[in-house]
C-alpha positions, 0 to 999 in steps of 0.5 A: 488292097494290094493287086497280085497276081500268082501266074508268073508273067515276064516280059516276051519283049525284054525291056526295050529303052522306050515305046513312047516317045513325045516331047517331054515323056520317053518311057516304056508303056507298053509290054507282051507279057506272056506266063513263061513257062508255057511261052517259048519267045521266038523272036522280038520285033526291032523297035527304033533307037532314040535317034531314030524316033527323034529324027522328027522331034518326036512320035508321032511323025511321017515314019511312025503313026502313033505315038506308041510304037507297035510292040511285036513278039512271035511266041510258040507255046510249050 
């Protein structure tokens, strides 16, 4: 079976280049998905750019504790 879903999710985060970064996988794991007609997005936290997240070879490391980088988001609803 084929899994829907009729309410209209997007992404209040965009599509950031990764949320997980360790040796050998770099993708985008996580997401705020929210129904787009009732979620105003006001504001998407800033995510560490590759250089960043490498700078000590991968996540988790001294500046970023998980291996998932926290994916914030403020909304208002509509």
């Amino acid at each position: 079976p084929r899994l829907r879903n009729e309410v209209p999710l997007v992404s209040a985060t965009g599509f950031p280049d990764f949320t997980n970064f360790v040796r050998g996988f770099v993708e985008v794991l996580d997401y705020v998905m929210v129904e787009k007609d009732r979620v105003e997005v006001l504001q998407v936290g800033a995510l560490p750019d590759r250089e960043t997240a490498s700078r000590h070879t991968a996540l988790p490391s001294p500046v970023f504790p998980s291996d998932h980088l926290a994916v914030m988001v403020d909304v208002t609803l509509r």
